[in-house]
Structure formats: C-alpha cells, structure tokens
Phi, psi and omega in degrees: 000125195292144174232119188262143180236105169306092168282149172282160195266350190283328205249359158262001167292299198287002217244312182298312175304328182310307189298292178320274178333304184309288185333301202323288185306326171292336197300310169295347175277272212325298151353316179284315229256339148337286196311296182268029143253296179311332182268351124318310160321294173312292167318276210306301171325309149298341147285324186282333174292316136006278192300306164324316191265340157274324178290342151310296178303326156299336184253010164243008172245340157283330177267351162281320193269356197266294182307342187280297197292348159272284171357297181289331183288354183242325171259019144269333161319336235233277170321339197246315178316313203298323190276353190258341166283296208292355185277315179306328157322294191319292201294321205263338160308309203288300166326297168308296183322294195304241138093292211256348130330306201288262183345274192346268179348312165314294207287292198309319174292316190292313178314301189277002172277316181310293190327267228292340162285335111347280141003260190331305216286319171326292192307309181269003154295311199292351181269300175328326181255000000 
C-alpha cells in the first residue's frame, strides 16, 4: 500500500525558491559562458588577423632583405670586377715600364759603350799628334 507523505507549504514554498534560484543561477552560467565563447571567439578571430599580418609582414621583409642581399651581392661583384681591372691596368703599366727600363739599360749600355770607344778613338788622335 502506496503511503502518502504530507509535506509542509511552508517547506515546499522553500524548496520551489531553491529551484528558481538554481534556474536563476543556471540561467546565469549559460549566460557568463555565452559572453565568454563569443569573447573568446572574437580574441581567436583578432589573433587569427594578428597572425595573418604578421606573417604578411615577415614575408614582404624576407623578400626586401632577399632583394638587398642580391643588390649587395652584385655591387660587391661589380666592385671586385672594377679592382681585378684596374690591378690588371697596373700590371700591364708595370710591365710597359719594366719593358722600357730594359730598353733604357740597352740605349745607356750602348751609349758607354760609344763614350768609351770615343775615348779609346781621342787617345789615339793625341798619340797621333
């Protein structure tokens, strides 16, 4: 036989506030954790544009330092050509120089060879006279 349990109203009055406060309060979690998934959402969104604009930006400064570093790498070519000319000018001066010493040397030997054959030819006018 089923036995009925009497509750007092007072204390189903308090059992019913209990419930509403809970509603109340889930209502209100649902609510924080609505607020902070869209504001989560949002932070993710503004990190993924974040993210977008840096890796744009490393990737137009890797192709400027890419773009420098060939520039430089073409006028220090450019600079070792210009000193591999002027060492060879040098060289090919130098050459013309030792070049025209050596002929000097020639003219200067033959010439004392002349003085002293002049000489020799002096000497044997004054014994002639």
């Amino acid at each position: 036989e089923g036995s009925t349990v009497q509750l007092d109203a007072a204390y189903v009055g308090k059992l019913r506030n209990e419930v509403d406060k809970g509603k109340e309060k889930i209502e209100e979690m649902e609510k924080t954790a609505e607020h902070q998934a869209l504001a989560y959402a949002e932070m993710e969104s503004r990190l993924r544009k974040e993210i977008t604009s840096l890796e744009e930006e490393r990737a137009k400064l890797e192709t400027s330092l890419s773009s420098q570093q060939e520039i430089f790498a073409q006028e220090r070519l450019s600079e070792v050509e210009d000193l591999q000319n002027k060492l060879e000018a040098r060289d090919q001066t130098l050459r013309s120089l030792k070049s025209t010493l050596g002929e000097l040397k020639e003219k200067e030997n033959l010439l004392i060879c002349k003085e002293e054959h002049i000489d020799k030819l002096k000497k044997e006018v004054d014994v002639l006279n």
